[in-house]
C-alpha positions as CSV (number, residue, x, y, z in Angstrom):
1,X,-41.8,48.7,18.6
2,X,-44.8,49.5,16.6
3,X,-46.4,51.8,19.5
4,X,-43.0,53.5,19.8
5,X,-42.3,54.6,16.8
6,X,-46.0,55.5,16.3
7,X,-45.4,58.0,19.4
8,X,-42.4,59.5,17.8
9,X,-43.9,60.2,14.7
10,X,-46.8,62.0,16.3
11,X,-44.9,64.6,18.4
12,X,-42.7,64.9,15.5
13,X,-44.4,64.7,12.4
14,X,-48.3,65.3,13.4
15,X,-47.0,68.4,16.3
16,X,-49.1,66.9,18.9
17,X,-48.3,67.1,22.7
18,X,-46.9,65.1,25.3
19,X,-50.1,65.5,27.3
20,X,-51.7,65.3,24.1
21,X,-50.0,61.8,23.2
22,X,-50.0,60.4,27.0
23,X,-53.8,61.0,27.1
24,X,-54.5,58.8,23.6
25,X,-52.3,56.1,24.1
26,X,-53.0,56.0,27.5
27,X,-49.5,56.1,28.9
28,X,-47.9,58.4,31.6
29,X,-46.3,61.6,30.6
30,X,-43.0,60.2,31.8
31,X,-43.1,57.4,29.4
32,X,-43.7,59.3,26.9
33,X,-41.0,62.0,27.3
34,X,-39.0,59.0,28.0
35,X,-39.4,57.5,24.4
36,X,-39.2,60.6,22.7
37,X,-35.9,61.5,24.4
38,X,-33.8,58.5,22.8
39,X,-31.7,59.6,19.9
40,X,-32.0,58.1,16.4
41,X,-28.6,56.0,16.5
42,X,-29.9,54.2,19.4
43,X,-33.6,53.2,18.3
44,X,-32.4,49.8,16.1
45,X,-30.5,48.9,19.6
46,X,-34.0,49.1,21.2
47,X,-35.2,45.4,22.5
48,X,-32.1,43.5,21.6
49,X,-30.2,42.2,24.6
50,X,-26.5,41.7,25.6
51,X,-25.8,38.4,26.1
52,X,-22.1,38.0,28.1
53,X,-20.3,35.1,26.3
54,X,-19.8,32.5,28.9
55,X,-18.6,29.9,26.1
56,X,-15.8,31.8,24.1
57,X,-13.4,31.9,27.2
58,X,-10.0,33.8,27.1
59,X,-8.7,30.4,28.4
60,X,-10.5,29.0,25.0
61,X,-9.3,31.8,23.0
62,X,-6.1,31.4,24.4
63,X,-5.9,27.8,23.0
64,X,-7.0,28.1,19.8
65,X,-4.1,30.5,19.5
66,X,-1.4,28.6,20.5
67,X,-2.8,26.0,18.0
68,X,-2.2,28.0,15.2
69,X,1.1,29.5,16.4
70,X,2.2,26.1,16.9
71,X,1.3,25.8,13.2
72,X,3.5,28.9,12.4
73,X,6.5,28.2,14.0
74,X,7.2,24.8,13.6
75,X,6.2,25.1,9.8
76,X,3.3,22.8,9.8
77,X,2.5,21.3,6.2
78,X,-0.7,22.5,4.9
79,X,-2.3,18.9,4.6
80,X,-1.3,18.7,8.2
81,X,-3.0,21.4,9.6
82,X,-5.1,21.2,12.8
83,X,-8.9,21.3,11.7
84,X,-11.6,23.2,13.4
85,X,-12.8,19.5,14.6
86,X,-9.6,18.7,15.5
87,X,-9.6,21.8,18.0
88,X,-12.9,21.2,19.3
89,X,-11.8,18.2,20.5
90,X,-8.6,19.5,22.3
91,X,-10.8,22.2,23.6
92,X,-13.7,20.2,25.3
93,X,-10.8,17.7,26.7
94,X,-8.3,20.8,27.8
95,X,-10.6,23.9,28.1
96,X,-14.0,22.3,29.2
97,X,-15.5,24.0,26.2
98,X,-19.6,23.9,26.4
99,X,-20.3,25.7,22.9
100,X,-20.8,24.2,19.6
101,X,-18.4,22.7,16.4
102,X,-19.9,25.4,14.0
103,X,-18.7,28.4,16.9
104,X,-15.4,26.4,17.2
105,X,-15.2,26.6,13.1
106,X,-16.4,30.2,12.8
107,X,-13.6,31.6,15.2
108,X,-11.2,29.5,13.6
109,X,-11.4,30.8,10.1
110,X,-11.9,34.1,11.6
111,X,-8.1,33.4,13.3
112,X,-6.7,32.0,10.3
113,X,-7.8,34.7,7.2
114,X,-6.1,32.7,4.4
115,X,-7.7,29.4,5.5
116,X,-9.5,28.4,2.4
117,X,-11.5,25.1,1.8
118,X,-13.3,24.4,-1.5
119,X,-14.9,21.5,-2.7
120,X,-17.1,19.9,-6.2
121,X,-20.2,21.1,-6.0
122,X,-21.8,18.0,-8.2
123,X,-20.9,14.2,-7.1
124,X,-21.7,11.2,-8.6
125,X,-23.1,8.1,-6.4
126,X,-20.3,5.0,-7.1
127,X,-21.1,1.6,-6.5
128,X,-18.0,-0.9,-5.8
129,X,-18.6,-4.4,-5.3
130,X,-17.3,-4.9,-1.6
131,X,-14.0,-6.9,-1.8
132,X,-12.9,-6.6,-4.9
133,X,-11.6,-3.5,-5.1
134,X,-8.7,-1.6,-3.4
135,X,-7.7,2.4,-3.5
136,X,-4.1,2.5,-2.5
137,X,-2.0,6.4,-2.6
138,X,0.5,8.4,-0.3
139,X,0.7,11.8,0.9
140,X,3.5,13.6,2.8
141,X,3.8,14.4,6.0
142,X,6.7,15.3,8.4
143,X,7.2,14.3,12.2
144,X,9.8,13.6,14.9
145,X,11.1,10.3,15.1
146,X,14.0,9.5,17.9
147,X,14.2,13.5,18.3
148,X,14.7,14.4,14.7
149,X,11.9,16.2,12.2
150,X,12.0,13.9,9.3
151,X,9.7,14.2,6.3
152,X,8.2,11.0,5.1
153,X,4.9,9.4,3.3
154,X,1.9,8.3,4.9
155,X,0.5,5.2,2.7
156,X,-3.0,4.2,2.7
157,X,-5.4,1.9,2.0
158,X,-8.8,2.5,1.1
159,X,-12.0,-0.1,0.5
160,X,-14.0,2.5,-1.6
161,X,-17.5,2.3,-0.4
162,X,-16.6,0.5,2.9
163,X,-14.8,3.6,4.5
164,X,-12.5,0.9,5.9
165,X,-8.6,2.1,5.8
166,X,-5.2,0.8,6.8
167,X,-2.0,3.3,7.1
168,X,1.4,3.1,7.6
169,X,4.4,5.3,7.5
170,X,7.4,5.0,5.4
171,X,11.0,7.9,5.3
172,X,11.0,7.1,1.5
173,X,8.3,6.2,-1.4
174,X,10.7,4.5,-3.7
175,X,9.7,0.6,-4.7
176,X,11.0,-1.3,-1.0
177,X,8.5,1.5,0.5
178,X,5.7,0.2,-2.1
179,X,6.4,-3.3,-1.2
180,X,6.2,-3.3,2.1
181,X,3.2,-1.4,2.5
182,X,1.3,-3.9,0.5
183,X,2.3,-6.9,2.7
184,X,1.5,-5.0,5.7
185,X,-1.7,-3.7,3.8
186,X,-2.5,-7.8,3.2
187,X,-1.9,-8.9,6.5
188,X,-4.1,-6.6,8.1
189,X,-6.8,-7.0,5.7
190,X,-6.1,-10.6,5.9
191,X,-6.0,-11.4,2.0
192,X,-5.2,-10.3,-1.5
193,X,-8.0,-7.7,-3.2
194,X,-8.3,-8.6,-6.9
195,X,-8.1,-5.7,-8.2
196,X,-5.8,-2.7,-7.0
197,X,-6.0,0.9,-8.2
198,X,-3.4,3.4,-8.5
199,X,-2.3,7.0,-9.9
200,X,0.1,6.6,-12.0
201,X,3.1,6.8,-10.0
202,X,6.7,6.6,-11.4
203,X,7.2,3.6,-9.2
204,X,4.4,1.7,-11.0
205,X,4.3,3.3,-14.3
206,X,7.7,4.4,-16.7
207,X,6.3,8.7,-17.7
208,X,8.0,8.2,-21.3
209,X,6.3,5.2,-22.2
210,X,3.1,4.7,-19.5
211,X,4.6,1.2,-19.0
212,X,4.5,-0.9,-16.3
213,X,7.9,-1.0,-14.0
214,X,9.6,-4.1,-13.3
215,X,8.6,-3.7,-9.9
216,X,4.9,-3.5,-10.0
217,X,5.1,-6.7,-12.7
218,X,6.7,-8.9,-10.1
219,X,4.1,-7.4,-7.6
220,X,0.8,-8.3,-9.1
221,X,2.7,-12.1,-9.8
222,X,3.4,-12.2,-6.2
223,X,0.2,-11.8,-4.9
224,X,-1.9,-12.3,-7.9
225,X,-3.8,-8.9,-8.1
226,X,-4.5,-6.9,-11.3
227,X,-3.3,-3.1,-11.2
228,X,-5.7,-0.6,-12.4
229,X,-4.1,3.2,-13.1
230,X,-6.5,6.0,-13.3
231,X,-6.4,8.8,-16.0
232,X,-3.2,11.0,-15.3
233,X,-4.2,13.9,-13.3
234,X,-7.9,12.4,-12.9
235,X,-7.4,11.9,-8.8
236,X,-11.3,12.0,-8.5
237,X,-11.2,8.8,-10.2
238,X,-9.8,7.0,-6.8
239,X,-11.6,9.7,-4.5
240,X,-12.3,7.1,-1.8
241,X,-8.1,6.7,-1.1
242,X,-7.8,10.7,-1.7
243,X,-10.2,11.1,0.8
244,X,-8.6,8.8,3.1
245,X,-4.9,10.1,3.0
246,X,-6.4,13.5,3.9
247,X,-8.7,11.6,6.7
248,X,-5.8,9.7,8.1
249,X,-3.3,12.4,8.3
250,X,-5.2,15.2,9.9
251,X,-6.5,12.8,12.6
252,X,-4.1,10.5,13.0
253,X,-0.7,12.9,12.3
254,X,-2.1,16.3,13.1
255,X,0.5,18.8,13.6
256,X,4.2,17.5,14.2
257,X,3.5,14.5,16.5
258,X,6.9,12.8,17.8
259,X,7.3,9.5,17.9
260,X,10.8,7.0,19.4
261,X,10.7,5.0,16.2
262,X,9.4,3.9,13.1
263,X,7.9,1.0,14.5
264,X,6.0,2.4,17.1
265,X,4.5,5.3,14.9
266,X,3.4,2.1,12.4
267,X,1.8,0.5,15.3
268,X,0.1,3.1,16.4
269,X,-1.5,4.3,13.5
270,X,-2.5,0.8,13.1
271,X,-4.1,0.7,16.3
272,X,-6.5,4.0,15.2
273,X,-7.3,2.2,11.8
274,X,-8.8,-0.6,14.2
275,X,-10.3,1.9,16.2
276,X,-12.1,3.2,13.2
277,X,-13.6,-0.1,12.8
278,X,-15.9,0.4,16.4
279,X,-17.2,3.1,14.2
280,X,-20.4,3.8,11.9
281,X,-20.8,3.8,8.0
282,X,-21.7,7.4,7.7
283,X,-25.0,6.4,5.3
284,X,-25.8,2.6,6.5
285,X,-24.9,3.3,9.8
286,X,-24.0,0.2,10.0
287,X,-20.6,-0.9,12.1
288,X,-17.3,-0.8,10.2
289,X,-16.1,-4.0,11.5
290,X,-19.4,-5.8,9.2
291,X,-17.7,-4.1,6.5
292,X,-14.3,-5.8,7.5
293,X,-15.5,-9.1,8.1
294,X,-17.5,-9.0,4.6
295,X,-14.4,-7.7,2.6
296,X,-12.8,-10.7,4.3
297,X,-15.0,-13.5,2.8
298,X,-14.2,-12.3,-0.6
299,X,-10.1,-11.9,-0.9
300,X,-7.7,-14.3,-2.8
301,X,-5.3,-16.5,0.1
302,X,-2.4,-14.3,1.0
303,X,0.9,-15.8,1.4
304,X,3.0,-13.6,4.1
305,X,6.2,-13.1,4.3
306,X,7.7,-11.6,1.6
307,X,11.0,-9.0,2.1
308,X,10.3,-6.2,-0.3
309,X,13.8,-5.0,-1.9
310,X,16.2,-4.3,-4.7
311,X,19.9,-5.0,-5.0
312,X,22.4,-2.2,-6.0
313,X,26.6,-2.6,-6.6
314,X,28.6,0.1,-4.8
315,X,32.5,0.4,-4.4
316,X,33.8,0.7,-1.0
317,X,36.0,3.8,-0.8
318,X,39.2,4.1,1.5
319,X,37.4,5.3,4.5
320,X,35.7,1.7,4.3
321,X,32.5,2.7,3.5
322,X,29.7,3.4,0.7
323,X,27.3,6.0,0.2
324,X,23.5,5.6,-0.6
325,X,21.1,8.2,-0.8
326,X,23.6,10.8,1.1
327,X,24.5,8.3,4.1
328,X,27.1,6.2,4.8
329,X,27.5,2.5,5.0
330,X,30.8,1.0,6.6
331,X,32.5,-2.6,5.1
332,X,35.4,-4.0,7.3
333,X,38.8,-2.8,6.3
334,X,39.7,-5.7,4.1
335,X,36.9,-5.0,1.6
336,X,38.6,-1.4,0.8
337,X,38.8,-0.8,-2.8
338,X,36.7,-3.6,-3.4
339,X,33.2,-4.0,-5.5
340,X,30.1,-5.1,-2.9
341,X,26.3,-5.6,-3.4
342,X,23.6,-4.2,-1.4
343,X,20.5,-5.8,-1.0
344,X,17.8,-2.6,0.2
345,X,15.2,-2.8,1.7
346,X,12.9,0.2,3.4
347,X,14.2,-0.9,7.2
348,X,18.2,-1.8,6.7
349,X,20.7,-3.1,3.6
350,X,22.4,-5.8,3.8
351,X,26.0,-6.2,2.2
352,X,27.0,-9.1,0.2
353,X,30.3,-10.0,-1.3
354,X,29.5,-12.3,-3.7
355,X,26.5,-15.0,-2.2
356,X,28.6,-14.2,1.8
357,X,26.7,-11.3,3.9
358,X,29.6,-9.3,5.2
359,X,27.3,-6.6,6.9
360,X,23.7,-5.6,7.8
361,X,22.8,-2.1,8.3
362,X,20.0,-0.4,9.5
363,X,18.5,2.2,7.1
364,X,19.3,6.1,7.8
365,X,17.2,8.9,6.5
366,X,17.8,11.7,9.3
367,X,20.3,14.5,7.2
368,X,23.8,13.9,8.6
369,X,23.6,10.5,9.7
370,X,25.8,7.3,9.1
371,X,25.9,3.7,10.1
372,X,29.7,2.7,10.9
373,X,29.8,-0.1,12.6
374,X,32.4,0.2,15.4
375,X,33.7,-3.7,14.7
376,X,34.8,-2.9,10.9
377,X,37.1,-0.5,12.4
378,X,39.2,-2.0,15.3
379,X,42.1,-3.0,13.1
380,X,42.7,0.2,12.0
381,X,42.0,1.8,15.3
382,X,44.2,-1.0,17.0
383,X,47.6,0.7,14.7
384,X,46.1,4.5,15.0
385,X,45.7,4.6,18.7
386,X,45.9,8.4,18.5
387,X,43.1,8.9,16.2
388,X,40.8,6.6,18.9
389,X,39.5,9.8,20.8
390,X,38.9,12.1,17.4
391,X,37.0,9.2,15.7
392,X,33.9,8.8,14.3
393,X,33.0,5.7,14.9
394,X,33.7,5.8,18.6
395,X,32.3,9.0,19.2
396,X,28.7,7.4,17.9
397,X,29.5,4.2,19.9
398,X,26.9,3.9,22.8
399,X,29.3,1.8,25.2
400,X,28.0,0.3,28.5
401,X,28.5,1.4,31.6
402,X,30.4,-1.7,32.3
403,X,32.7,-1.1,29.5
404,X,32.8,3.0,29.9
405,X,34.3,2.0,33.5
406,X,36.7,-0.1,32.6
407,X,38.2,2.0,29.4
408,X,38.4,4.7,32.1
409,X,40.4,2.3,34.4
410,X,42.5,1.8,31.6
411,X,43.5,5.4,31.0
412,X,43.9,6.0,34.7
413,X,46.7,3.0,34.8
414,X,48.3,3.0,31.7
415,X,48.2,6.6,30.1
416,X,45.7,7.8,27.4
417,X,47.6,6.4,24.3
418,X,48.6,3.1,25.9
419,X,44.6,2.3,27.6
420,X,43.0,3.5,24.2
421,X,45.1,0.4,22.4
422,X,44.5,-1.7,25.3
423,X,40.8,-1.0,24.7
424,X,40.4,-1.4,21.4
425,X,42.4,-4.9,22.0
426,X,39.3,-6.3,24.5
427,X,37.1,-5.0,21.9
428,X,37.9,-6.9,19.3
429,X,37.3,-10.0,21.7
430,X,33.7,-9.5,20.8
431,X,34.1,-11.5,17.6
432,X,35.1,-14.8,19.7
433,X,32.0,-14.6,22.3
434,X,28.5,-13.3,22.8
435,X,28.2,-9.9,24.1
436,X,26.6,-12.1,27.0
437,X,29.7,-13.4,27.8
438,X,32.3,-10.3,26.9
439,X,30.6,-8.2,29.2
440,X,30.7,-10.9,32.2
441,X,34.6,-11.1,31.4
442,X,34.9,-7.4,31.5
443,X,33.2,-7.2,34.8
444,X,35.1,-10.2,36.1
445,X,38.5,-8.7,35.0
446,X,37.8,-5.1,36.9
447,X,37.1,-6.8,40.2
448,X,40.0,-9.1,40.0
449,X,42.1,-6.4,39.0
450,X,43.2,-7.9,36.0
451,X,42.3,-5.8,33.6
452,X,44.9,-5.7,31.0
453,X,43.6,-7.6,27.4
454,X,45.2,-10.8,28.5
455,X,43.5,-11.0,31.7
456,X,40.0,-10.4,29.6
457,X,41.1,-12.9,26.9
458,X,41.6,-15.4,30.0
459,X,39.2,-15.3,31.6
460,X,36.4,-15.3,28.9
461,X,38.6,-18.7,27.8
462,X,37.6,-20.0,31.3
463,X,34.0,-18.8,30.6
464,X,33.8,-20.8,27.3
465,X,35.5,-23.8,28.8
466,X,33.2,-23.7,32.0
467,X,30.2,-23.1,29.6
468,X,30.7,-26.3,27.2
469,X,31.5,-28.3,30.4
470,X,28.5,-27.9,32.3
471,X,26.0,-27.0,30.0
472,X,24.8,-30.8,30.1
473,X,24.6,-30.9,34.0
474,X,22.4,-27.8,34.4
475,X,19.9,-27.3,31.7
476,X,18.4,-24.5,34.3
477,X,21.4,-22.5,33.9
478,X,20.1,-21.6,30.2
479,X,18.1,-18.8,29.6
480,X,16.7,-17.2,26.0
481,X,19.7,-19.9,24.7
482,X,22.2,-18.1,26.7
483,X,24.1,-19.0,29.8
484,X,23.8,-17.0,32.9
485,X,27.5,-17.4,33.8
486,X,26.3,-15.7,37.4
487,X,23.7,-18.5,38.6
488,X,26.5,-21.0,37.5
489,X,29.1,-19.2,39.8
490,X,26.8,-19.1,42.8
491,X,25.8,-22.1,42.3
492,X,29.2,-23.9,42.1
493,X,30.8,-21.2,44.3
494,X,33.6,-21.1,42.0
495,X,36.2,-18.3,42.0
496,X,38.8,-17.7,39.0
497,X,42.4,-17.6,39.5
């Protein structure tokens, strides 16, 4: 570049010739007329070459656009957002992307404009003795669970210093929610940390009077922990969990994941905190799972078991039900009117009149949806046949097929109104036996024929009678403590009358 621009300037500046110039710098007059033919704009250009961009794909491009429309459209949280390294991951497993993280992140904020990460620019080193201490928060998310978006908190666990984490999931973060996350958080860690630190939640801590709840008293006497609350609005002061919630949810809960239930999201995300533990210490670089087993040494003796819950007293209304939290709780008919406890805790509620449980639930959190059990309602149904098809109850019922057959057969013999009664009668038969049993009676009446509620009530009598009567003679008949009413038939080739 430095000979070129030295020809330039002297055909331009000094006057000199092309033959002239060719002749001193010992080029041929081509090559020179060549250079000084090149216009100004072009000159910079000179020397730098075109590389084609076998990296960047359209099919990668493609990608990292349906990630962040997928982020538009289903309304993805901020804190869930998918990270740059979260997309260079789905690109090199989906796209067979060669390039670099730092191109990955470079398109990425270029593609989302309002993407925005700041962080401290000063830090202070900490030094926690291993095993003493535990950082425990929550952070929202939302998912899918059994096909409906539900918004929830993700709890965590942090070991500040250790980088060793435990989550779980909970639909609510009111005190049943705290509870249980500390006994999973124990049992995974495999005893009690001495010391626990917290914001200063309004589960934990009373805002008028920045005292401690009830709840969080009778949790540190439980398990024999102290609680330590950092300064209001001070989250740096229990960065290690912070930095964890953050961690866990972008990796482990990135985007809207759906999941069939509660239990198997729980598991799974217990599965990736183990998974972490194969992993390095990002300054020792030594293995998580030393960390683990060192925390391990040091913990107070953890006593499992303990059902994390709080009672409340409800009045059943005359649709024989209660309401808690905007869901629904059915009580059988007889408790109408009537003053009941509830015993709640963050997976069901359990009904008590008195010291006498007279329901258990599971808990609900989808909008819109109830728990009516179908039983509390047969003896109404049983003297409102004509309300059978319009209600509730039975229109959430997930019958059997055995049973959807023979409620069919019912109505094809004996008329709608008369076969929904009949129905309703058999059900009720439920309360006498196992479902083991009711459904063998219900099969046995359609192929004899018999199946009016009398010929059901029959023969499930003989079933019972048959069932006491030989259980002695053949233990091998029992299986998971129940019967098998068809290996005793075949093996007494025994027909009912």
């Amino acid at each position: 570049m430095d000979e070129f621009n030295k020809i330039r300037k002297e055909f331009f500046i000094n006057q000199k010739s092309v033959y002239q110039i060719a002749q001193e710098y010992r080029r041929s007059w081509a090559t020179v007329s060549n250079i000084l033919k090149i216009p100004e704009h072009q000159i910079e250009l000179r020397g730098k070459r075109k590389r084609k961009n076998f990296v960047i794909t359209p099919e990668v491009l493609v990608k990292i656009n349906e990630l962040l429309e997928y982020e538009v459209t289903q309304k993805v949280p901020k804190k869930q957002r998918f990270t740059a390294s979260f997309i260079y991951k789905k690109l090199k497993q989906e796209c067979n992307y060669q390039g670099s993280p730092k191109r990955v992140r470079t398109i990425v904020a270029g593609a989302r404009k309002d993407f925005k990460a700041s962080a401290p620019s000063v830090f202070l080193n900490l030094d926690f003795e291993l095993g003493l201490y535990l950082q425990i928060d929550h952070g929202e998310v939302e998912l899918i669970i059994n096909k409906n978006k539900i918004a929830g908190y993700l709890f965590v666990a942090s070991v500040p210093g250790a980088v060793v984490r435990f989550c779980q999931f909970y639909p609510t973060k009111s005190s049943e929610a705290w509870g249980a996350f500390h006994e999973e958080c124990f049992r995974y860690f495999g005893g009690v940390f001495k010391n626990v630190i917290y914001d200063n939640d309004s589960v934990l801590k009373i805002n008028k009077t920045n005292e401690e709840t009830k709840f969080v008293l009778e949790l540190q006497m439980h398990y024999g922990f102290k609680a330590i609350y950092c300064t209001k609005a001070s989250g740096w002061e229990k960065g290690s969990v912070e930095n964890a919630v953050g961690y866990c949810r972008r990796n482990f809960l990135a985007g809207i994941p759906e999941f069939g239930d509660i239990a198997e999201l729980n598991t799974k995300l217990e599965n990736e905190c183990n998974n972490l533990l194969k992993t390095q210490h990002y300054i020792s670089k030594k293995p998580l799972r030393e960390y683990f087993d060192g925390i391990k040494e040091k913990l107070l003796p953890y006593n499992p078991g303990k059902t994390w819950g709080r009672y409340e007293d409800f009045v059943v209304d005359n649709f024989q039900q209660f309401t808690y939290q905007g869901h629904a709780y059915s009580t059988p008919e007889k408790f109408v009117g009537s003053k009941v406890k509830a015993y709640i805790t963050v997976n069901e509620i359990k009904v008590y009149e008195g010291d006498r449980l007279i329901a258990t639930h599971p808990r609900k959190f989808v909008v819109g949806e109830d728990s009516l059990i179908l039983d509390h309602y047969l003896d109404q149904l049983e003297k409102k046949a004509g309300a059978i098809p319009h209600a509730k109850v039975m229109k959430n019922e997930k019958f059997s097929s055995i049973l959807l057959n023979y409620w069919s057969k019912l109505k094809e013999k004996y008329g709608e109104k008369e076969g929904n009664t009949q129905f309703v009668m058999t059900l009720k038969l439920r309360r006498q036996s196992s479902s083991h049993d009711f459904e063998i009676a219900v099969e046995l009446a359609l192929s004899y024929g018999a199946i009016m509620y009398d010929g059901v009530q029959s023969i499930l009598k003989q079933i019972q009678i048959e069932q006491v009567r030989v259980v002695d003679v053949h233990p091998n008949l029992l299986s998971d403590d129940q019967f098998n009413i068809d290996q005793y038939y075949k093996l007494q080739e025994v027909q009912l009358d």
